[in-house]
C-alpha positions as CSV (number, residue, x, y, z in Angstrom):
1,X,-15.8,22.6,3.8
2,X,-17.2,19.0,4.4
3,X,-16.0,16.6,7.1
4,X,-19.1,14.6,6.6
5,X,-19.3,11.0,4.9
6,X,-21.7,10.7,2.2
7,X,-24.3,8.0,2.5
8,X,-22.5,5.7,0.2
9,X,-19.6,6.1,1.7
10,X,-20.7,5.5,5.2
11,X,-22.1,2.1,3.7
12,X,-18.9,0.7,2.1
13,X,-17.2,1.5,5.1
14,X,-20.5,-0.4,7.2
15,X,-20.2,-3.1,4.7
16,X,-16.4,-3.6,4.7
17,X,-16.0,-3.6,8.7
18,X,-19.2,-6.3,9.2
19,X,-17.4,-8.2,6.8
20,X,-14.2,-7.9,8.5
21,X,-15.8,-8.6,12.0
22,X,-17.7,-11.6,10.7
23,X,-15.6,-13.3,8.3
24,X,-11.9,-11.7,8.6
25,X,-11.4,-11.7,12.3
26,X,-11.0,-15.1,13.8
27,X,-7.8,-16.1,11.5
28,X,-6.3,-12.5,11.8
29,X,-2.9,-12.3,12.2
30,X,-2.0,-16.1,11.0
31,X,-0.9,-15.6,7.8
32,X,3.0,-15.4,8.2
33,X,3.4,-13.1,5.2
34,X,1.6,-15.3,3.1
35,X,-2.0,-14.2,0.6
36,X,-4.9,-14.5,2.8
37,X,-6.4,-16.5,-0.5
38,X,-9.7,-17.2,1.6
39,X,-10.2,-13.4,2.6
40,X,-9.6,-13.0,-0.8
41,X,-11.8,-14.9,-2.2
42,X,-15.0,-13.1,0.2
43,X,-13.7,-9.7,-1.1
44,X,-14.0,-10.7,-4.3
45,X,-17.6,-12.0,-4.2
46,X,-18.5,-9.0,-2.0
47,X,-17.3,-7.1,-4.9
48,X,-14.7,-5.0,-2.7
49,X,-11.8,-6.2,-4.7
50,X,-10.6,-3.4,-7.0
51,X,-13.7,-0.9,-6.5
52,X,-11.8,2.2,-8.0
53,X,-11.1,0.4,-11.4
54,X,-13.3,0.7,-14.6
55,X,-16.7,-1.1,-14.3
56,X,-15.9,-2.3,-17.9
57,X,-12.8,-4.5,-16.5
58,X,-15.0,-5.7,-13.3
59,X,-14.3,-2.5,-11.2
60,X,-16.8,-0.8,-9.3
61,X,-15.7,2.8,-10.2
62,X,-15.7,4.4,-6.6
63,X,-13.5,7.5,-5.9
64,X,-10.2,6.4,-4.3
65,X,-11.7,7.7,-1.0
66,X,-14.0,4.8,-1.0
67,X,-10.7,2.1,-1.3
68,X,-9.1,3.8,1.6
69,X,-12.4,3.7,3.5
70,X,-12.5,-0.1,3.0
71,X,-9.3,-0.2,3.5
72,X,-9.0,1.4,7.1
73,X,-12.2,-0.8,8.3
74,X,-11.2,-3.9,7.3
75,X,-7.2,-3.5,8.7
76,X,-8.7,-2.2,12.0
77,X,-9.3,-6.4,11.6
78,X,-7.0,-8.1,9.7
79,X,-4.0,-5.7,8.5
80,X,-3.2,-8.4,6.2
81,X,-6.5,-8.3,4.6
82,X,-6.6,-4.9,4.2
83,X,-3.1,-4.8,2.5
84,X,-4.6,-7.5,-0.3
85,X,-7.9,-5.0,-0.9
86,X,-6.2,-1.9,-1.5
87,X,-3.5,-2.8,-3.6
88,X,-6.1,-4.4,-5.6
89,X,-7.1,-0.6,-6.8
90,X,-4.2,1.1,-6.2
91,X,-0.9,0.5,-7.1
92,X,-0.3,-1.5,-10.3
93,X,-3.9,-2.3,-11.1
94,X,-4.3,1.7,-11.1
95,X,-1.3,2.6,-13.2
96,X,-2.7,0.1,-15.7
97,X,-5.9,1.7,-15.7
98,X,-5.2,5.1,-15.9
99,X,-1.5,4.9,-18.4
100,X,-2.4,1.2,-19.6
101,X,-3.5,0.0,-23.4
102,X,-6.8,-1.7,-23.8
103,X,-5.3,-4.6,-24.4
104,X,-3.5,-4.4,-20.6
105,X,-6.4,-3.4,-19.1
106,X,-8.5,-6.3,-20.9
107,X,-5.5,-8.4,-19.9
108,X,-5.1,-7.9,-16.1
109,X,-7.3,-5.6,-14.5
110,X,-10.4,-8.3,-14.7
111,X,-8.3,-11.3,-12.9
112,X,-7.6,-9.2,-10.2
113,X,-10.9,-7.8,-9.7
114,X,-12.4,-11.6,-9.8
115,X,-9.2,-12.2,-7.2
116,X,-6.9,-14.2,-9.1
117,X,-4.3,-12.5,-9.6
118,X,-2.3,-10.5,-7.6
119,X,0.5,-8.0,-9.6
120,X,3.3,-6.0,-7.8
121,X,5.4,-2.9,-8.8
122,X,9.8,-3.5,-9.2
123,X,11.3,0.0,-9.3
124,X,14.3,-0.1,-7.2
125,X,17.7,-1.7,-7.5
126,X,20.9,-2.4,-5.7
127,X,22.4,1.0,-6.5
128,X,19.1,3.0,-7.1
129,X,16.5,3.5,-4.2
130,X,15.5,6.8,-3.3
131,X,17.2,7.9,-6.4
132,X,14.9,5.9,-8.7
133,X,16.4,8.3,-11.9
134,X,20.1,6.7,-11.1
135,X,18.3,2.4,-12.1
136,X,20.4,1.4,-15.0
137,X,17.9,-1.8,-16.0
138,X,17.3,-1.4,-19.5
139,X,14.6,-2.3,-21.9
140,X,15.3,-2.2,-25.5
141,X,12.8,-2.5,-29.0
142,X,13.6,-5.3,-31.6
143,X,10.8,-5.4,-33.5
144,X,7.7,-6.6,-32.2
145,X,9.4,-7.2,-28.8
146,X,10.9,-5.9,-25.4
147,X,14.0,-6.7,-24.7
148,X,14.8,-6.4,-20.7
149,X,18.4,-6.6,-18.8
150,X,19.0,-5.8,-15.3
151,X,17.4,-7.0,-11.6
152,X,15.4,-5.5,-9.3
153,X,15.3,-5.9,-5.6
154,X,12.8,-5.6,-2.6
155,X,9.5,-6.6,-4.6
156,X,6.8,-7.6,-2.2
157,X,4.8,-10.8,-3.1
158,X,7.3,-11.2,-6.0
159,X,6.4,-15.4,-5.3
160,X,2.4,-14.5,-5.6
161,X,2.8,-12.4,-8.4
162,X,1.5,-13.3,-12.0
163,X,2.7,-9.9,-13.6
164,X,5.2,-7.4,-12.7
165,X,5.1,-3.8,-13.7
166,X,8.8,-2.8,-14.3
167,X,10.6,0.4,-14.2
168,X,13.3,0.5,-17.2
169,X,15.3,2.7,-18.9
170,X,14.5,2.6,-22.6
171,X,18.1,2.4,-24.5
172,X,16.7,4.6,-27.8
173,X,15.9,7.4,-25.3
174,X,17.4,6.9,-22.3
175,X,14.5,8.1,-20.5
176,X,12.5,5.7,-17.6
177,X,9.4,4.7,-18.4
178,X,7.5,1.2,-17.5
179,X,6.6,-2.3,-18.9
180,X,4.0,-5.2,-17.8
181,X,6.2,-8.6,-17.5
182,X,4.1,-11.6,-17.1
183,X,5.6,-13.8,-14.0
184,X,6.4,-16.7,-16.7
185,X,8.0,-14.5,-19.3
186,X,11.3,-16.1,-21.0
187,X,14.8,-14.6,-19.4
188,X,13.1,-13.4,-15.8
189,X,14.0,-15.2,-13.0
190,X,12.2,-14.9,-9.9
191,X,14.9,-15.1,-6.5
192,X,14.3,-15.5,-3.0
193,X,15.7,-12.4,-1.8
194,X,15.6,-11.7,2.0
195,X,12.9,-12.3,4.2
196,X,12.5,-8.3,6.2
197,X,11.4,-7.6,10.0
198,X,7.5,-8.1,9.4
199,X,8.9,-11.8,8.2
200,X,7.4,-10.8,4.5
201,X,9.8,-12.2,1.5
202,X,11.0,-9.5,-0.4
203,X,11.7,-11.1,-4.0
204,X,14.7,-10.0,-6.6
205,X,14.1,-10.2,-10.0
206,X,16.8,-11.0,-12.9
207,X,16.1,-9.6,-16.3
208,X,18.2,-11.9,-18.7
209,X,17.5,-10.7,-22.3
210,X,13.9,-11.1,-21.3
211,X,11.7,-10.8,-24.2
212,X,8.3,-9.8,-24.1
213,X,5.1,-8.3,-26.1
214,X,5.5,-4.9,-27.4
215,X,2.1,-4.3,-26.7
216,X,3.1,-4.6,-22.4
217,X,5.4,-1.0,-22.8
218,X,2.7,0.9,-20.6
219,X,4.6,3.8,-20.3
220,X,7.2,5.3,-22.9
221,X,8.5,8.7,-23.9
222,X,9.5,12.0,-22.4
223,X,7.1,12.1,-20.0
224,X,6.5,8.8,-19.2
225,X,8.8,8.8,-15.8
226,X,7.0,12.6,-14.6
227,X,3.3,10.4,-15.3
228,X,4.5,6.9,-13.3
229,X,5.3,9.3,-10.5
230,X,2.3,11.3,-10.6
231,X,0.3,8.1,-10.2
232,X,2.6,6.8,-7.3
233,X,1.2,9.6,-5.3
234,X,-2.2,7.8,-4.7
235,X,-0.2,5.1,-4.0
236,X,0.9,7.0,-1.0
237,X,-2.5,7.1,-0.2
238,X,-2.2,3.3,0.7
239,X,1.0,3.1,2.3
240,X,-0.8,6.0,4.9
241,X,-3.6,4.2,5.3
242,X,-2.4,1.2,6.5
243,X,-0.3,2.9,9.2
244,X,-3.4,4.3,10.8
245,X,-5.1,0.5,10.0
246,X,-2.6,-0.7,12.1
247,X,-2.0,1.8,14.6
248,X,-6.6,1.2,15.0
249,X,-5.8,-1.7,15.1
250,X,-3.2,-1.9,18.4
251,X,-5.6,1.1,19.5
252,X,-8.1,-1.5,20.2
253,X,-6.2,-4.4,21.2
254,X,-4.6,-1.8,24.5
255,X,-7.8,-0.2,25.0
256,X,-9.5,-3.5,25.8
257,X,-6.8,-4.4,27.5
258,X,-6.9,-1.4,30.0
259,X,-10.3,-1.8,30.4
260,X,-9.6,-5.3,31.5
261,X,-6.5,-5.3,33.6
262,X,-6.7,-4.1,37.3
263,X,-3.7,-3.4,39.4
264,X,-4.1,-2.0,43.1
265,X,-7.6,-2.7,43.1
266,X,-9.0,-0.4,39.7
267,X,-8.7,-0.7,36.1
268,X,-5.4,0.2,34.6
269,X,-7.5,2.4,32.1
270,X,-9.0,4.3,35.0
271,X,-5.4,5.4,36.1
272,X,-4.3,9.3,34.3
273,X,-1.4,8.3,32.9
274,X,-2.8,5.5,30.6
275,X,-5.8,7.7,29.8
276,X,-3.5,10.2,28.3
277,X,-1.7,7.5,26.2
278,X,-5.1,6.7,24.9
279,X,-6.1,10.0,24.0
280,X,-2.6,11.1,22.4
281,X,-3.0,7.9,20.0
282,X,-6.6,9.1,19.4
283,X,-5.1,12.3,18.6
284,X,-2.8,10.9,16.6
285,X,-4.8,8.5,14.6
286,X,-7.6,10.8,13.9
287,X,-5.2,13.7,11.9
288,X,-3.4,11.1,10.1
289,X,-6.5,9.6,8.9
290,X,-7.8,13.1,7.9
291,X,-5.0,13.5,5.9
292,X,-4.8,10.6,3.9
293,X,-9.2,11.6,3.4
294,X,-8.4,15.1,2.1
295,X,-5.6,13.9,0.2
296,X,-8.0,11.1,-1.5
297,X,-11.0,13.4,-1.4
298,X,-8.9,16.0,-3.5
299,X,-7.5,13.4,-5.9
300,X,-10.8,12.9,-7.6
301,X,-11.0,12.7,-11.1
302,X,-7.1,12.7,-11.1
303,X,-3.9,12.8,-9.5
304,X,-3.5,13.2,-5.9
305,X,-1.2,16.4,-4.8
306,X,2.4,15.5,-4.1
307,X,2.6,17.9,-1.2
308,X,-0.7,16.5,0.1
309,X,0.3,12.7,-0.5
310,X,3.3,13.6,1.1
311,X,2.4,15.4,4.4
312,X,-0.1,12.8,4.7
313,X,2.4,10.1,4.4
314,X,5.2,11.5,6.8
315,X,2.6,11.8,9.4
316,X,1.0,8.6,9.3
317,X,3.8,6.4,9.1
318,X,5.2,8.4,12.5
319,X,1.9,8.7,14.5
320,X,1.3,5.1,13.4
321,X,4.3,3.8,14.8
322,X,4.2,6.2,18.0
323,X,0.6,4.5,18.4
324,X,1.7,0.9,18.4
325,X,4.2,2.0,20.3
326,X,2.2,3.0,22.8
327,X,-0.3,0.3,22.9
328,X,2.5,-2.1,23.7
329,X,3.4,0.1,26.1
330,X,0.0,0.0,27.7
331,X,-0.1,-3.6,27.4
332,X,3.2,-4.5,29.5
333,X,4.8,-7.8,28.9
334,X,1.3,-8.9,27.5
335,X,2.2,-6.7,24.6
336,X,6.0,-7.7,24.3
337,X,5.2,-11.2,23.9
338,X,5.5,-12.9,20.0
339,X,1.8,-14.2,21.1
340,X,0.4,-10.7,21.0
341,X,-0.5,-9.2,17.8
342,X,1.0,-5.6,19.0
343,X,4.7,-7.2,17.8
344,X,3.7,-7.7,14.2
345,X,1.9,-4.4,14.1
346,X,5.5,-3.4,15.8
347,X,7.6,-4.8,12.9
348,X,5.3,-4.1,10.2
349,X,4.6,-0.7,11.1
350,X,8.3,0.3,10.8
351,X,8.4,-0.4,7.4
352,X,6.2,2.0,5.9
353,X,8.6,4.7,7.1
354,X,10.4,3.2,4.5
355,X,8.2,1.7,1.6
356,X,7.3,3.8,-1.0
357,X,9.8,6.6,-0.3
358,X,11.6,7.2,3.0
359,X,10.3,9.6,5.3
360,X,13.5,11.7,5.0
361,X,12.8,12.2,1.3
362,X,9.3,13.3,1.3
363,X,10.3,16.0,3.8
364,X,12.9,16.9,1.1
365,X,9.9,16.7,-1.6
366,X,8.2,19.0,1.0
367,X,10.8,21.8,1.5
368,X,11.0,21.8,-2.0
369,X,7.3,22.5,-3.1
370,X,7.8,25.1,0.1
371,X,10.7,26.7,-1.8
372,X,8.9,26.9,-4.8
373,X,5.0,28.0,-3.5
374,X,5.3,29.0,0.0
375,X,2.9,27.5,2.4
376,X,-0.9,28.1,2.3
């Protein structure tokens, strides 16, 4: 088995933390929820915007190892940032790429890999969360178009987005599978929402006999729904990741700050108890982050496993919080303070416990592939 890097992945990981360091750094935590546009625009011509997508749509065709290794060095900077890279391989831009049409791919992968675009995912609704099979939005064929009904809530960067990919329940079949709504399509309407802890606005969107293309249906047919949530296990991938980006990142912030702070007449790193802190949140940083590698490492060429995605994501959401936990801890009333970046790490942190499936149900996803295959 091999723990080891290769040499092209030690570089893009090199490449993406000088960048971070050099360009990333200095305006880190001042973007208030917004796009870090600028950051985005230095990804792009570094060519670390969407480096897991096709070269033909202005990928760079790197393993999904490679996004989470950009990824982890360029949050241990500027979570923000980081957030804005990977999604720009993962999430929707993936699902296009490996369900999508030509004519999507042609359509939206190459904005986003040029970083001028940004598209975001609407699955859940009022009354269907962790039970995504229970949304009753509905998309319907008349002719040559899609015709949507329904809402959706809790869409991140729903304002920023120029395309959505929607989750529907397709009235001839009555199965789930997914369409690509353009931000500007006629009958969506794009609502405020709520703003959550991390002060991110989380969007709603209103499907009101919304008509679009036939050619956006990405995903339709019996097993359309068992493929959208195959591919939401690399998305899992992500969510991980940027617990342990941000659980490096407070790691830093308290271990300079030990280093730095004396009380009766040493360090406050020097004293046992705060040297245990450190190394429990080096513990926990460096299994979570082996997790979310052999989880990536072993999704190549495909799919990543639902029982690895998920172990990997359970972990890393808990050690990352327990981390910036701690760092605020070590920190004091420095840390506590809204000047500190430990209490957005704090808020944001917390939510990935939540995002993408709740902690509770993975466990549940867990004991049931343990029912099934026993544990090996």
């Amino acid at each position: 088995m091999e723990f080891q890097l290769t040499d092209e992945q030690r570089l893009v990981k090199r490449t993406a933390s000088e960048l971070a360091e050099s360009q990333f750094a200095d305006a880190a935590f001042t973007w208030d929820g917004d796009i870090p546009w600028p950051n985005v625009e230095t990804l792009a011509d570094q060519g670390l915007l969407g480096i897991s997508l096709p070269e033909a749509y202005g990928g760079g065709g790197y393993e999904v190892l490679d996004v989470l290794l950009a990824q982890e060095a360029v949050g241990r900077v500027c979570p923000d940032t980081a957030h804005v890279l990977s999604r720009s391989s993962m999430g929707v831009p993936r699902v296009i790429a490996e369900l999508g049409s030509d004519y999507l791919k042609e359509r939206y992968l190459p904005p986003v890999t040029a970083g001028e675009s940004i598209l975001s995912i609407a699955i859940s609704e009022s009354e269907a969360g962790s039970d995504a099979g229970a949304m009753q939005t509905t998309a319907r064929e008349e002719g040559d178009e899609v015709v949507l009904d329904g809402h959706k809530m809790w869409v991140s960067k729903g304002t920023h987005a120029d395309a959505f990919l929607v989750y529907a329940r397709f009235a001839e079949t009555d199965r789930i599978g997914a369409v690509v709504v353009d931000a500007d399509a006629p009958g969506l309407t794009v609502e405020d929402g709520y703003v959550n802890m991390a002060d991110h606005r989380q969007n709603v969107l209103r499907f009101d006999d919304c008509r679009i293309p036939v050619e956006h249906e990405l995903a339709v047919g019996a097993d359309a729904f068992k493929e959208l949530l195959a591919e939401f296990n690399v998305e899992r991938c992500h969510n991980a990741m940027m617990c342990v980006a941000c659980g490096l990142n407070a790691f830093d912030t308290a271990r300079e700050h030990a280093a730095d702070r004396e009380q009766f007449g040493q360090p406050i790193g020097e004293f046992q108890a705060i040297e245990h802190k450190l190394a429990d949140m080096a513990i926990n940083l460096d299994a979570a982050r082996l997790l979310v590698y052999r989880t990536a490492a072993n999704a190549r060429g495909g799919t990543a496993s639902r029982m690895e995605a998920s172990i990997a994501k359970v972990f890393a959401n808990e050690a990352g919080q327990e981390v910036v936990d701690q760092a605020m801890q070590i920190c004091g009333a420095m840390g506590y303070s809204k000047d500190s970046p430990l209490e957005y790490l704090y808020r944001w942190v917390r939510g990935w416990r939540i995002a993408g499936g709740t902690v509770e149900i993975h466990r549940n996803g867990i004991a049931e592939q343990l029912r099934k295959y026993g544990f090996e």
